[in-house]
C-alpha positions in Angstrom: -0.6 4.2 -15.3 -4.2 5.0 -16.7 -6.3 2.1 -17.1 -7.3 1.2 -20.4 -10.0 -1.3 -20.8 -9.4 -2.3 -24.4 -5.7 -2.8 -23.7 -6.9 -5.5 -20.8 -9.5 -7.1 -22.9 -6.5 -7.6 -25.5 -4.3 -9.3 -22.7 -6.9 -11.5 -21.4 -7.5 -12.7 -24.7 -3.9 -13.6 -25.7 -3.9 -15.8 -22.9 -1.2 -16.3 -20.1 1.9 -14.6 -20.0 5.5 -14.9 -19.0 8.4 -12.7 -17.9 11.7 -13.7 -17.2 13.7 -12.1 -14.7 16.3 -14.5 -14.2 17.6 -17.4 -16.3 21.3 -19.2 -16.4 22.5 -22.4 -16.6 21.0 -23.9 -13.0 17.9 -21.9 -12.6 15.2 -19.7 -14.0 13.2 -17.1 -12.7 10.0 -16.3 -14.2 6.2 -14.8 -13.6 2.8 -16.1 -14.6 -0.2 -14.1 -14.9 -3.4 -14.0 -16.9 -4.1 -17.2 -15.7 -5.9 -19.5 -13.0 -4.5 -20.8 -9.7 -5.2 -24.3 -11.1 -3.4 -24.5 -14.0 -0.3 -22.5 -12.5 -0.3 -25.4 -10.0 -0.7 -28.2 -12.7 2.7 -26.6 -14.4 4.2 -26.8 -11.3 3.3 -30.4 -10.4 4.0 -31.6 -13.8 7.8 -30.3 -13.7 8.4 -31.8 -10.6 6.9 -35.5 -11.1 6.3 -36.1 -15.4 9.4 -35.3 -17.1 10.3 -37.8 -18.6 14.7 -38.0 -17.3 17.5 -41.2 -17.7 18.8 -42.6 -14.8 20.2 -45.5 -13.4 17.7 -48.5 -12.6 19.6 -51.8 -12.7 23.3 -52.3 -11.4 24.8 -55.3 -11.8 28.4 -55.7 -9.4 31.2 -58.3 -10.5 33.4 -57.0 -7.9 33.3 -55.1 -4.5 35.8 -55.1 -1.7 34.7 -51.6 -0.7 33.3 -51.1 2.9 30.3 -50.2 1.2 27.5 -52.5 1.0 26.2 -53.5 -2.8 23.0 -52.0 -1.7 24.4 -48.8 -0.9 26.6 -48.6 -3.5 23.3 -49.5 -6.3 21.3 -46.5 -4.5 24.2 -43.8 -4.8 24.4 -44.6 -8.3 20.9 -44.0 -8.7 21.1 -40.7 -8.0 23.9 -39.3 -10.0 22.4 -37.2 -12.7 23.0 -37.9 -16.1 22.4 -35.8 -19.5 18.5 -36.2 -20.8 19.5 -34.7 -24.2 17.5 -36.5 -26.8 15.3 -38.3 -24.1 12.1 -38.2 -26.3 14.4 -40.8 -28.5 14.4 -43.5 -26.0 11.8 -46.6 -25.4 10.6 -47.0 -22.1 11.2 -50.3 -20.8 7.6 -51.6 -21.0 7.2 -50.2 -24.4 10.1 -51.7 -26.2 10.3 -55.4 -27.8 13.6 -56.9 -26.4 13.4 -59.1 -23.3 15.6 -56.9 -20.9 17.2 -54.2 -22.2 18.6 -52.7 -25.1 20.0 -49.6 -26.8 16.6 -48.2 -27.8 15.5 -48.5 -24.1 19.0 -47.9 -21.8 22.5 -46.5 -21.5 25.3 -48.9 -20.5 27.6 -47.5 -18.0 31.1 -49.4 -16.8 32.9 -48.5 -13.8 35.9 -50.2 -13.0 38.6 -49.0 -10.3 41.4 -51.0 -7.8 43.4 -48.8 -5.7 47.3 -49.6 -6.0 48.9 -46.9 -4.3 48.3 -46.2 -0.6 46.5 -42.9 -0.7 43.1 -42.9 -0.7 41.4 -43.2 -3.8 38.0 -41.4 -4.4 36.0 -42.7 -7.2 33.4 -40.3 -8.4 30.8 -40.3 -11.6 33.4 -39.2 -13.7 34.9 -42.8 -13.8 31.5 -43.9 -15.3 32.2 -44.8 -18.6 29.3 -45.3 -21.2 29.7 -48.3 -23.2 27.9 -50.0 -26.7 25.5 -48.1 -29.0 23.1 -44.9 -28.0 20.8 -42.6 -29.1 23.3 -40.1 -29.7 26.3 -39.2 -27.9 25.2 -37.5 -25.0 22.6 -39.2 -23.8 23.1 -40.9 -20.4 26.6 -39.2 -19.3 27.4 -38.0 -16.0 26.5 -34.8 -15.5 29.5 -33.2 -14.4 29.6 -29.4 -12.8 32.2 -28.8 -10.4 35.5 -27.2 -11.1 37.9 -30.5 -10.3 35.8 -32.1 -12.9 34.9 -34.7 -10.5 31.5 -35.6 -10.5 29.7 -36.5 -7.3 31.7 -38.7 -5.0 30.2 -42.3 -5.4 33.0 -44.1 -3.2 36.4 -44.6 -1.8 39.1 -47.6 -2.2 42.2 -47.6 0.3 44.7 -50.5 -1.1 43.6 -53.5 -2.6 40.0 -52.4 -2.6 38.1 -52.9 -6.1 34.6 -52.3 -7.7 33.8 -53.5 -11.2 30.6 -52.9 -12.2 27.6 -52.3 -14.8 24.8 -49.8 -14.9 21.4 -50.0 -17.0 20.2 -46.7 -17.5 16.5 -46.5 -18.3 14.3 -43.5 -19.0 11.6 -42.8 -16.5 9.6 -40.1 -14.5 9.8 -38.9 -10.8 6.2 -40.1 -10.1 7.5 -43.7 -10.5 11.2 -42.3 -8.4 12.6 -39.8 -7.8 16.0 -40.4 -9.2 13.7 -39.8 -12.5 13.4 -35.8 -11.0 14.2 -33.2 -12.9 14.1 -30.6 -10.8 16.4 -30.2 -7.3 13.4 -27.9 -6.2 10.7 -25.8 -8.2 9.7 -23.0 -5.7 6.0 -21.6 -6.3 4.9 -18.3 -4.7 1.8 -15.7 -5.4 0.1 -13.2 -3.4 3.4 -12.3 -1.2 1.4 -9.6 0.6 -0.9 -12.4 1.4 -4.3 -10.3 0.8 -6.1 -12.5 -0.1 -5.5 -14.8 3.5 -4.7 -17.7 1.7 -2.1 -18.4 4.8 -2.1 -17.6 8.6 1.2 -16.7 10.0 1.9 -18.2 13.1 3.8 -15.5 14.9 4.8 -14.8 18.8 5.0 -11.1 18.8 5.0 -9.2 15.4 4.6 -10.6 11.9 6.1 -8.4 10.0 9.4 -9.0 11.5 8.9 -12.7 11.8 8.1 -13.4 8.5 9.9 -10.6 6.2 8.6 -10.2 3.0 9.7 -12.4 -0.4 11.6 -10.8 -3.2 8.2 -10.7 -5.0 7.0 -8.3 -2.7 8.3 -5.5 -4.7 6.5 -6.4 -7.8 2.9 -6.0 -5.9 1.0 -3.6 -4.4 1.3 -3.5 -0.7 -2.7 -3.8 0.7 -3.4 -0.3 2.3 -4.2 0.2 5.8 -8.1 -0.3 6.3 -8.5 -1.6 3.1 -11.5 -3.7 2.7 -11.4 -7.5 2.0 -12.1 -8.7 -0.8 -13.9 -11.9 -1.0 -13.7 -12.2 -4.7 -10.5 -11.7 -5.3 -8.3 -14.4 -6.8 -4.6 -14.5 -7.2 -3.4 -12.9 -11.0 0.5 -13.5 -10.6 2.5 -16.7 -9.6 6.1 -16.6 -9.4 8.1 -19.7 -10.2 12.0 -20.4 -9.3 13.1 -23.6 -11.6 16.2 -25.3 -10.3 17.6 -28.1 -12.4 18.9 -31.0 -10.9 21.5 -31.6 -13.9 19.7 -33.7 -16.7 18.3 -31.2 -18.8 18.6 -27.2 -18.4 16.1 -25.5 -16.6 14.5 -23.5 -19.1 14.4 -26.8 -20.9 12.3 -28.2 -17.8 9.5 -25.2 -18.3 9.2 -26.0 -21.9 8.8 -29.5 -21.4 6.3 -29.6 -18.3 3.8 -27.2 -20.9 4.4 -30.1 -23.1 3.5 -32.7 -20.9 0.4 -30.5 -19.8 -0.6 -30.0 -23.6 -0.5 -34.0 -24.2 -2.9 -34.6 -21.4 -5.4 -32.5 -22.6 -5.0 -33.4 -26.3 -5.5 -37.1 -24.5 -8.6 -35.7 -22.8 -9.8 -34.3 -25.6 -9.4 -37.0 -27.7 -11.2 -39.4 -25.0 -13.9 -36.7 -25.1 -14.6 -36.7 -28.9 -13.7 -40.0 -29.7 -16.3 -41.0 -32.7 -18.2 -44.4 -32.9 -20.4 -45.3 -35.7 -19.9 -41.7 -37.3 -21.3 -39.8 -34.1 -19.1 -38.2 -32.2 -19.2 -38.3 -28.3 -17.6 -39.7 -25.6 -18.4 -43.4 -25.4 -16.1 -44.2 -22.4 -17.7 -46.0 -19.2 -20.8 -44.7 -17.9 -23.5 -45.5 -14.9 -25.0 -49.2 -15.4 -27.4 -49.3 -17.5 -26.7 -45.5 -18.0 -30.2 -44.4 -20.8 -30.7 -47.8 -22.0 -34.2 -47.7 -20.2 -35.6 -51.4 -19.5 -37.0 -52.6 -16.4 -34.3 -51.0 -13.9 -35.3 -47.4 -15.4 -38.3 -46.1 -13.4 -40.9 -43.7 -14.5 -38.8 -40.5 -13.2 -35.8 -41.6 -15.5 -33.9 -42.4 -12.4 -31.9 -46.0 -12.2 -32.5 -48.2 -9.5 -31.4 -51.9 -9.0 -35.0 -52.9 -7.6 -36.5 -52.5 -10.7 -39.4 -50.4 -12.8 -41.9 -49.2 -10.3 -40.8 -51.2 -7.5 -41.2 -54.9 -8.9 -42.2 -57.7 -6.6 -38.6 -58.5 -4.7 -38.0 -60.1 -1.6 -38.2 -56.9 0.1 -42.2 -56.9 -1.1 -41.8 -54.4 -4.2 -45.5 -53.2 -5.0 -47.4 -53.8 -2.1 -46.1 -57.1 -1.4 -45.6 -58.5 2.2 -42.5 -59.2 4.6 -42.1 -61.1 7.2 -42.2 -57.9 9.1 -45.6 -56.3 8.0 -46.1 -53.3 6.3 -42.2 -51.4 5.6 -41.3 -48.6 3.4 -39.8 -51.4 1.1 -43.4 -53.0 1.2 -47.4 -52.2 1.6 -47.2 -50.2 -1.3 -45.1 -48.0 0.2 -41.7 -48.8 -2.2 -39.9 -45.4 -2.7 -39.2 -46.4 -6.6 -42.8 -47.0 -7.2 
């Protein structure tokens, strides 16, 4: 393909850009170029730790004759993955008005089972039950996949056994737990040829056939024996794999992470250009006394704590004396003066 410079200069200007080469309903596939290795890596951070997800936080057990410990039982519950659909509706906890919890900050979930028979009953997310008033009617269900319709496997009962229970759902991020997570795993690759050295693979005998090339390797230019290194280059072409962990889809999970990213900066900005007494500027915290001149401002503009010119201290500012002679903090020898 002939290079043409005006159709580069067009790209570059449009900003980054994305192609899909896979995308279903537990994973996406996509590439990201035109763009720096830092703000690839900020998308990628940000899907796996500031979603914003529901999940079960507080569980509150009437009943359990289970050989399961209440503990246990709280933490397995924790991690069954319900539906985020129509998360941005939902208070977080420390931002709504009510003393504990209520429908405009949680999901209530019941689960009640006894076993009567003598088989073995399994009791699995399915006999989760949402209860009372939500968002809409989605929000906070089990997430439920597998072909038995089933749900994962939260316990089992043999005769007599019982657990009665309640679940608080509250919404929440994976930087606070990762039961918050929306992602089972986000893989991030660029450079697969590693040309630019970025990684040293350890190997005993030959590379090549110790560490075999990624799928990506196909969609980049193999470097070319005795090629020279470049020291400039930088990586173009980052190559994401989204896999959802159930609570929203995955696509949905790209989508929101650029919307995350897009708040922080409008947040930066914002702190940035904040306006106070009609001029704008940022007017956040600065350096003490940070040019407000006065006597800890000496004549070279630079702050010191000793004061203007080295001012008489007990360290013998301006040629004073110290119990030890002549110093560099004394006989007129004060570095501020």
């Amino acid at each position: 393909m002939d290079y043409d410079p005006m159709v580069m200069d067009d790209a570059e200007s449009l900003g980054p850009v994305v192609k899909i080469s896979q995308a279903d309903n537990t994973r996406v596939k996509f590439e990201l170029s035109n763009t720096e290795l830092s703000f690839a890596n900020s998308l990628r951070r940000v899907m796996l730790a500031e979603i914003p997800t529901i999940a079960i936080d507080l569980v509150e057990i009437e009943a359990n004759s289970s050989v399961l410990a209440d503990e246990f039982i709280a933490h397995r519950l924790g991690l069954i993955p319900l539906n985020a659909e129509g998360i941005e509706q939902l208070l977080y906890s420390r931002d709504c008005d009510c003393d504990e919890y209520c429908e405009h900050c949680s999901v209530t979930l019941n689960l009640h089972a006894k076993c009567t028979g003598d088989d073995i009953m399994q009791v699995c997310a399915r006999d989760l039950v949402p209860v009372g008033d939500r968002v809409n009617q989605v929000l906070g269900s089990p997430i439920i996949n597998d072909p038995e319709g089933q749900g994962p496997l939260i316990l089992k009962l043999r005769h007599g056994q019982e657990i009665k229970l309640q679940c608080i759902a509250k919404k929440g991020i994976a930087k606070e737990h990762s039961k918050w997570a929306p992602s089972a795993a986000i893989g991030f690759e660029y450079d697969p040829h590693n040309k630019l050295h970025h990684l040293d693979l350890w190997y005993e005998q030959d590379p090549k056939k110790e560490w075999p090339p990624s799928e990506y390797a196909d969609w980049e230019e193999p470097p070319q024996e005795g090629e020279p290194f470049d020291y400039d280059a930088v990586p173009q072409r980052f190559y994401y794999n989204v896999e959802t962990a159930g609570p929203i889809p995955p696509d949905a999970i790209v989508t929101e992470g650029i919307k995350v990213i897009q708040q922080k900066l409008a947040g930066l900005i914002h702190e940035l250009t904040e306006s106070d007494g009609g001029e704008n500027g940022y007017n956040g915290p600065r350096s003490p006394g940070y040019n407000e001149g006065g006597d800890n401002w000496n004549d070279q503009g630079s702050f010191t704590p000793y004061g203007n010119g080295g001012n008489q201290s007990s360290w013998g500012g301006q040629g004073g004396t110290t119990p030890y002679g002549a110093t560099p903090y004394g006989g007129g020898q004060n570095p501020w003066s």
